[in-house]
BALOBA-1460 file (C-alpha; in Angstrom, 3 decimals):
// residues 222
<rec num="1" residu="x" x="-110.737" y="62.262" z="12.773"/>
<rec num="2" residu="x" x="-107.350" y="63.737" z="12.406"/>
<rec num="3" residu="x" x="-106.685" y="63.034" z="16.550"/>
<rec num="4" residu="x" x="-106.420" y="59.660" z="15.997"/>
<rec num="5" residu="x" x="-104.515" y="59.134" z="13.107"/>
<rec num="6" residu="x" x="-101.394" y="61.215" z="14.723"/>
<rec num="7" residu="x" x="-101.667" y="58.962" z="17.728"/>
<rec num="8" residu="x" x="-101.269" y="56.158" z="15.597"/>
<rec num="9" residu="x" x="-98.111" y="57.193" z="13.984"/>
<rec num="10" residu="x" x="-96.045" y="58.536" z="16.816"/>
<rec num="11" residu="x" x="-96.409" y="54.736" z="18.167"/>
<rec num="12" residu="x" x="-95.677" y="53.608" z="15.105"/>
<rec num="13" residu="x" x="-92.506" y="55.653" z="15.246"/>
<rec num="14" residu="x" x="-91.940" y="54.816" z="18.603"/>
<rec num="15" residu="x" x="-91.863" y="51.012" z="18.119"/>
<rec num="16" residu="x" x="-89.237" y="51.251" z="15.232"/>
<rec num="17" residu="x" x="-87.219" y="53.189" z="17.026"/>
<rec num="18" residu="x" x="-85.371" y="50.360" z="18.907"/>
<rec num="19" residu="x" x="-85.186" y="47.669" z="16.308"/>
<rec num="20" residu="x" x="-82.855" y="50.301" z="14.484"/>
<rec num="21" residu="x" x="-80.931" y="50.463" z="17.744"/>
<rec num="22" residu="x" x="-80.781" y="46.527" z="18.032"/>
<rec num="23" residu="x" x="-79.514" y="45.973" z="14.680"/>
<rec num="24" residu="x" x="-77.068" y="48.832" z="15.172"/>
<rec num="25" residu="x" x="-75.621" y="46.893" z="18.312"/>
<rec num="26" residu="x" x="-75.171" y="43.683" z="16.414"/>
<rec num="27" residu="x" x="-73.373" y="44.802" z="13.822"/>
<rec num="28" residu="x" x="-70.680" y="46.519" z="16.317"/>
<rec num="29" residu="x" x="-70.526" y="42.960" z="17.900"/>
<rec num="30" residu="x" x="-69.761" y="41.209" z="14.816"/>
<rec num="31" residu="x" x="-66.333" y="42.976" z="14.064"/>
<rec num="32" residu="x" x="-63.128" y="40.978" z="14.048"/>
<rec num="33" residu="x" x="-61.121" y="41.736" z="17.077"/>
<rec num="34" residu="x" x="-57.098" y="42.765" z="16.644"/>
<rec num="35" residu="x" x="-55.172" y="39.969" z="14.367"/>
<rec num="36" residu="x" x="-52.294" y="38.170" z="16.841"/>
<rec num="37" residu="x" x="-49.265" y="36.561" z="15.275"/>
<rec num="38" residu="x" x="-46.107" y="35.286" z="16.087"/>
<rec num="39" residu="x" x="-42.870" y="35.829" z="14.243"/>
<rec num="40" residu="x" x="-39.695" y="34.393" z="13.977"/>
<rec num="41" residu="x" x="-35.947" y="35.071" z="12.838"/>
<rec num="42" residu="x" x="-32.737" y="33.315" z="12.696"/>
<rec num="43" residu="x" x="-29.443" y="34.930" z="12.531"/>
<rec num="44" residu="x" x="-27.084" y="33.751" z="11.700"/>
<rec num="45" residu="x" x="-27.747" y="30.922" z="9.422"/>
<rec num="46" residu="x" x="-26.114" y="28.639" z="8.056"/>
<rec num="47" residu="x" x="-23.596" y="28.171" z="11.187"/>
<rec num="48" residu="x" x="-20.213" y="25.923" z="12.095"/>
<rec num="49" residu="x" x="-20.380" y="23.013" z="13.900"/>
<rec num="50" residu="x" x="-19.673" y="24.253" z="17.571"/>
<rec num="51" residu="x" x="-20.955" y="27.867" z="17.172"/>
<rec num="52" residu="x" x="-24.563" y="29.634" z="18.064"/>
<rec num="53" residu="x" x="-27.117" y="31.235" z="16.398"/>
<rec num="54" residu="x" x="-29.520" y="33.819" z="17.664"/>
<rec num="55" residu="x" x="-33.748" y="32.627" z="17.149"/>
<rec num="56" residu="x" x="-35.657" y="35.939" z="17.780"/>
<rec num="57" residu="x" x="-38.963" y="37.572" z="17.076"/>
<rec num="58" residu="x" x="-42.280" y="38.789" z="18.311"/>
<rec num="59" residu="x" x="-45.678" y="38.295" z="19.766"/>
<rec num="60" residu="x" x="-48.512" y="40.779" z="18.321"/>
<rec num="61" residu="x" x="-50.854" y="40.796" z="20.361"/>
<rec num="62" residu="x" x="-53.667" y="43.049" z="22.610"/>
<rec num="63" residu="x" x="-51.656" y="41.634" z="25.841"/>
<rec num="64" residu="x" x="-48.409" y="40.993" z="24.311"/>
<rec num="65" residu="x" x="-45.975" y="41.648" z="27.401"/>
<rec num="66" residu="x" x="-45.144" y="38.746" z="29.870"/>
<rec num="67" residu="x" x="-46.328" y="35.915" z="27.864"/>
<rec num="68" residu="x" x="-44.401" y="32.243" z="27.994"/>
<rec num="69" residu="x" x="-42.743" y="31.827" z="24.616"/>
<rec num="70" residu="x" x="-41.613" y="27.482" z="24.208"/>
<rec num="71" residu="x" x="-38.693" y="27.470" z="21.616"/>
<rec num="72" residu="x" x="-39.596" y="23.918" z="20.102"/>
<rec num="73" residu="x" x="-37.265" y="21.932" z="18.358"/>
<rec num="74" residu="x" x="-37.125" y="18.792" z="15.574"/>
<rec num="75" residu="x" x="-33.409" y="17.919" z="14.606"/>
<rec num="76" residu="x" x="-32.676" y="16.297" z="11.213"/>
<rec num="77" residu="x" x="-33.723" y="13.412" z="10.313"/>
<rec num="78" residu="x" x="-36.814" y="15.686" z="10.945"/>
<rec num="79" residu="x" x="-39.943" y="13.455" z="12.377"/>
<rec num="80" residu="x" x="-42.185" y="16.113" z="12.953"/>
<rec num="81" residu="x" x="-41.742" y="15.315" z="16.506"/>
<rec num="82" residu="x" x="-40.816" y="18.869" z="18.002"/>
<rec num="83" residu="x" x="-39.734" y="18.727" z="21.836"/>
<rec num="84" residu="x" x="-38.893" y="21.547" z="24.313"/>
<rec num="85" residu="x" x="-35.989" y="23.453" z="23.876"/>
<rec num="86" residu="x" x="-36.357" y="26.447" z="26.062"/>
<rec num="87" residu="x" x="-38.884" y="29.046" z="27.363"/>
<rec num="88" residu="x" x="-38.620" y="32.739" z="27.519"/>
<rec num="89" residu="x" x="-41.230" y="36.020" z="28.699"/>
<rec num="90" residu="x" x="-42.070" y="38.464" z="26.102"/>
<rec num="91" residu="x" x="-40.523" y="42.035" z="26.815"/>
<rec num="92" residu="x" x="-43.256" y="45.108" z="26.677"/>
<rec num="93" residu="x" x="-42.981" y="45.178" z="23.312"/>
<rec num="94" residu="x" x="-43.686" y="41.684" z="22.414"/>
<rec num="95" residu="x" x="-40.353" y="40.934" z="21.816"/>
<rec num="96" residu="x" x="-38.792" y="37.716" z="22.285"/>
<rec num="97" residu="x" x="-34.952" y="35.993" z="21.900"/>
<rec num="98" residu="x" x="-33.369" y="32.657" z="22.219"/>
<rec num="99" residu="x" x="-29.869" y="31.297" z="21.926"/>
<rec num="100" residu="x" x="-29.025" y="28.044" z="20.201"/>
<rec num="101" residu="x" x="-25.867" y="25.570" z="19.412"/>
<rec num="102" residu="x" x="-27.182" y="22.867" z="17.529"/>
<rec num="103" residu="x" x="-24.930" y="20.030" z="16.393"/>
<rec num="104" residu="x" x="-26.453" y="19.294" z="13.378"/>
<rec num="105" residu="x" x="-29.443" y="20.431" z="10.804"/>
<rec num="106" residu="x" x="-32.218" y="21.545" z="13.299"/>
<rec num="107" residu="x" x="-35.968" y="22.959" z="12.635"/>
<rec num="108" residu="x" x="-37.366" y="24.945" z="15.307"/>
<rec num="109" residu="x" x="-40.360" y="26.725" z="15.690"/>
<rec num="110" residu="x" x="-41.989" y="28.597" z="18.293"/>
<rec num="111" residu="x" x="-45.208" y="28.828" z="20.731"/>
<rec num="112" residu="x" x="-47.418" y="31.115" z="22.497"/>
<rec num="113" residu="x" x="-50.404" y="29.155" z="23.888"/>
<rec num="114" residu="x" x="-52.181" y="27.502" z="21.118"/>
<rec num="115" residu="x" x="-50.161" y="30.479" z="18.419"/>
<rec num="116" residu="x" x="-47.208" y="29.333" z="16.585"/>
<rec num="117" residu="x" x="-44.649" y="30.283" z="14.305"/>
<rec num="118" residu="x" x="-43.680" y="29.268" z="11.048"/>
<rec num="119" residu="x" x="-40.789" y="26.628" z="11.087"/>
<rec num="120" residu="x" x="-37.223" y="27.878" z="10.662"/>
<rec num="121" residu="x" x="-34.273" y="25.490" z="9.856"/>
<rec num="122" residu="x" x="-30.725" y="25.886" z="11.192"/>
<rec num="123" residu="x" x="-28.637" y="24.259" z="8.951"/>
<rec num="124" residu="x" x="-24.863" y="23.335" z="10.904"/>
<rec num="125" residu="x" x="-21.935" y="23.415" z="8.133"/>
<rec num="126" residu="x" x="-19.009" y="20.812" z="8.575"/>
<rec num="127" residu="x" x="-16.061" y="22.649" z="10.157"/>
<rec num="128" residu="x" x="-13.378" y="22.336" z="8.228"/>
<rec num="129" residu="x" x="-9.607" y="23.454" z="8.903"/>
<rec num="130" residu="x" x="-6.791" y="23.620" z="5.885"/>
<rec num="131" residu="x" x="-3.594" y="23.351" z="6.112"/>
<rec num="132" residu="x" x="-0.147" y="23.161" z="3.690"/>
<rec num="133" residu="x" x="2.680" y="21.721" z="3.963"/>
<rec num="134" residu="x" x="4.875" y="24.459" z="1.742"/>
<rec num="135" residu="x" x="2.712" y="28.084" z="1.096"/>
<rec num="136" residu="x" x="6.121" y="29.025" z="-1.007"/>
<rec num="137" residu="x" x="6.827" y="25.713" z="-2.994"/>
<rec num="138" residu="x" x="8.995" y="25.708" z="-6.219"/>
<rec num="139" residu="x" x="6.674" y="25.876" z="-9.562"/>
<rec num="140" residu="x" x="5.492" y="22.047" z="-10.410"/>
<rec num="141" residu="x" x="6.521" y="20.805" z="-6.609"/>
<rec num="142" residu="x" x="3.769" y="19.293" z="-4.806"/>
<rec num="143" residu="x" x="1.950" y="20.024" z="-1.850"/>
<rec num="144" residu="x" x="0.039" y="18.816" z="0.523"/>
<rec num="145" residu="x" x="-3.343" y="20.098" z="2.006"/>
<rec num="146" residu="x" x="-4.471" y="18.514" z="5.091"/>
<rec num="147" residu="x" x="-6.807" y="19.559" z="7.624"/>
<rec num="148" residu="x" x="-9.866" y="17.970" z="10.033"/>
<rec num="149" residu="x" x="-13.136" y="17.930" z="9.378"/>
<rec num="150" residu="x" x="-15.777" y="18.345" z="12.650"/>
<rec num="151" residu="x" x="-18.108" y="16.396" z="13.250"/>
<rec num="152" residu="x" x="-16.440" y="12.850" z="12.082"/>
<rec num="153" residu="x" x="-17.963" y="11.533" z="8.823"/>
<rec num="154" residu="x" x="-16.019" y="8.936" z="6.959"/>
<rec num="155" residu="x" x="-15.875" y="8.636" z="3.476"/>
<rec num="156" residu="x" x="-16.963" y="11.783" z="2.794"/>
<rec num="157" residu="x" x="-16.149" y="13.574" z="-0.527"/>
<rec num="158" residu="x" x="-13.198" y="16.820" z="0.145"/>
<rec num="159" residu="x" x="-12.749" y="18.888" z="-3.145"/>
<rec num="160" residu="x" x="-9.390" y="21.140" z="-3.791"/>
<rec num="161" residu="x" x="-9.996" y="24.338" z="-5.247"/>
<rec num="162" residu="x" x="-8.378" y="27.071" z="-6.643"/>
<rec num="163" residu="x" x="-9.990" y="30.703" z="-7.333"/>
<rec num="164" residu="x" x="-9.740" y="31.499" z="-11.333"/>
<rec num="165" residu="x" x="-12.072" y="34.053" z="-12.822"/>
<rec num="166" residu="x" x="-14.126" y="34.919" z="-10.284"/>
<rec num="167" residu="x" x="-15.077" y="31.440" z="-9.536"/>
<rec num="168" residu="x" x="-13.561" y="28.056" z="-7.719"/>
<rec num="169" residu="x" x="-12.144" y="25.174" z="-9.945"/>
<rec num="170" residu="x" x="-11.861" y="21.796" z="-8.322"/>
<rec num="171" residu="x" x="-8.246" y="20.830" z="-9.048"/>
<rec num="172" residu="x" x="-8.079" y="17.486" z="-6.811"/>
<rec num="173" residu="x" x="-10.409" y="14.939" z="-4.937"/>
<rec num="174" residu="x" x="-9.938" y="13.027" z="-1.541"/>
<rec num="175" residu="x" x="-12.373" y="11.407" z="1.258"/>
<rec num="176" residu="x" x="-12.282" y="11.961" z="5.195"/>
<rec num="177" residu="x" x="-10.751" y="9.202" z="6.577"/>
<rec num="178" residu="x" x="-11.414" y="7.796" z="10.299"/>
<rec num="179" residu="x" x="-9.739" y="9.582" z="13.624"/>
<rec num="180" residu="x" x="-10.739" y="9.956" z="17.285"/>
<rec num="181" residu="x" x="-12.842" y="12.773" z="17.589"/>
<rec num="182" residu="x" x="-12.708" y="14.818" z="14.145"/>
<rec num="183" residu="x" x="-12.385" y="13.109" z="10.415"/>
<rec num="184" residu="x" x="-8.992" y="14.068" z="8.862"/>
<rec num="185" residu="x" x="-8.255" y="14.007" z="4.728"/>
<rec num="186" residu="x" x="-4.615" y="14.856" z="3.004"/>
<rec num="187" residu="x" x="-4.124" y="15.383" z="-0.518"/>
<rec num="188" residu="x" x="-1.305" y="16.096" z="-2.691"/>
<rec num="189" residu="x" x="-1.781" y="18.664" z="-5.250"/>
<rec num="190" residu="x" x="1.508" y="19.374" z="-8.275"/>
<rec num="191" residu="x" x="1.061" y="23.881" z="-8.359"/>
<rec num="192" residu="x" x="2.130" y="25.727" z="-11.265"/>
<rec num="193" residu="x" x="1.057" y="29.208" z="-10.624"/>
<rec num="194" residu="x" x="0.373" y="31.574" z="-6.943"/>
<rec num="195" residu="x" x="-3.068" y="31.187" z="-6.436"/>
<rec num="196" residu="x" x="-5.989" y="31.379" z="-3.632"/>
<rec num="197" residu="x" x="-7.124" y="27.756" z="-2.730"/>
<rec num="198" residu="x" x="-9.716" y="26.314" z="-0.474"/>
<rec num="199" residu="x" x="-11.280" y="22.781" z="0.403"/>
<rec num="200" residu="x" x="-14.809" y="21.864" z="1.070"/>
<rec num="201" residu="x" x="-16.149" y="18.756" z="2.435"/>
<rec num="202" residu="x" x="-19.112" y="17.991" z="1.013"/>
<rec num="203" residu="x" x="-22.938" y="17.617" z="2.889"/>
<rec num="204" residu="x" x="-24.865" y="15.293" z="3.827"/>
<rec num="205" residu="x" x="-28.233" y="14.783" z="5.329"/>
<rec num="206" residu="x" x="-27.802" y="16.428" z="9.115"/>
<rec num="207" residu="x" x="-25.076" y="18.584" z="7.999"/>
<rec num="208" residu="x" x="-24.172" y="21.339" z="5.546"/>
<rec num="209" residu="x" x="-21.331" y="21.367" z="3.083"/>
<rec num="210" residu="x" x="-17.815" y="22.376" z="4.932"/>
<rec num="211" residu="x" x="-15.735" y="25.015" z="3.891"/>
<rec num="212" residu="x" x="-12.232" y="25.778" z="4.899"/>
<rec num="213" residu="x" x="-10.336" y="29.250" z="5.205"/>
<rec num="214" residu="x" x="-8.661" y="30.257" z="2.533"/>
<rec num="215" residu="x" x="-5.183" y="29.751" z="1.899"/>
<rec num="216" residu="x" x="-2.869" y="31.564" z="-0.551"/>
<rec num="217" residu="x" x="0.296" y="30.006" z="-2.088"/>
<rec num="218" residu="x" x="2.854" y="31.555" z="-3.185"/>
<rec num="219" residu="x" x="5.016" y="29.540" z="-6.063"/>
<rec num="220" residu="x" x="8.615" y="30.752" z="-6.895"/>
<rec num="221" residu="x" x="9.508" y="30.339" z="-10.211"/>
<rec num="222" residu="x" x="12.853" y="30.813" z="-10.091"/>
């Protein structure tokens, strides 16, 4: 009587054996395979109208080496409607880099396939040149800052400043006036004292604020 009951349970064992084997394999088939991403970085940023900035980053990824990164672009007044602005292959490492010179406030992202970025924005500042017409004028003479303002916008508000306590102090207004292929402004400002001074043109919609060099004067009050 014993005989038989033995045979019964090494089948018993033998049948269970590979269901625990099956379930086993499942579960190893159910794991998440390796995360991919795509990254992005923009240096430098803001920029002056007629310089570059360097759109860089990288592919993480099982096969992440000779892949066809599309730079995509959407300049201001920003549609949503991002069109080709250049392609690139991944190094070995993943690693990816583009060089742009947008004229005004640009987003850009980028794609890998069906991956993408986040979206970056360029923002373009005004370039804007200062100049004087005396940097060693008599105390209460006045004197004139001029310069041009790239790209042309008319009408657009220029503020005089001077540097006082760690801060700048508007001291005069103007607007960019009309001219061939820049905007120009003048504006003639009484001094008392030396004194670092500056202009900036302000922003607008597809560009950032403008801000000149700065400019020291020098007033002798003899």
């Amino acid at each position: 009587m014993r005989r038989p009951f033995a045979i019964s349970l090494v089948l018993l064992t033998a049948v269970a054996m590979p269901a625990t084997a099956g379930a086993t394999h499942k579960v190893g088939h159910g794991e998440p395979g390796p995360t991919e991403s795509l990254t992005v970085v923009v240096k430098p940023n803001p920029i002056v109208y007629g310089g570059s900035t360097t759109i860089d980053g990288k592919l993480t990824s099982s096969t992440r080496a000779g892949k066809n990164v599309v730079l995509e672009s959407d300049p201001h007044p920003y549609d949503n409607d991002f069109s080709n602005a250049g392609k690139v292959t991944t190094g070995p490492s993943g690693n990816y880099s583009f060089t742009e010179r947008p004229g005004l406030n640009t987003r850009y992202r980028v794609r890998q396939g069906n991956l993408l970025s986040p979206v970056i924005t360029v923002r373009v500042r005004v370039r804007t040149g200062l100049r004087l017409s005396d940097r060693t004028p008599d105390r209460r003479e006045r004197v004139r800052f001029f310069g041009r303002a790239c790209p042309p916008h008319a009408g657009t508000l220029v503020r005089v400043q001077r540097r006082a306590a760690r801060r700048w102090v508007t001291v005069a207004r103007t607007r960019t006036r009309d001219a061939k292929r820049c905007s120009r402004y003048s504006r003639r400002v009484r001094v008392f004292r030396d004194g670092l001074y500056r202009t900036v043109v302000a922003r607008h919609g597809d560009h950032a604020a403008g801000i000149s060099p700065r400019r020291f004067i020098d007033v002798d009050l003899d």
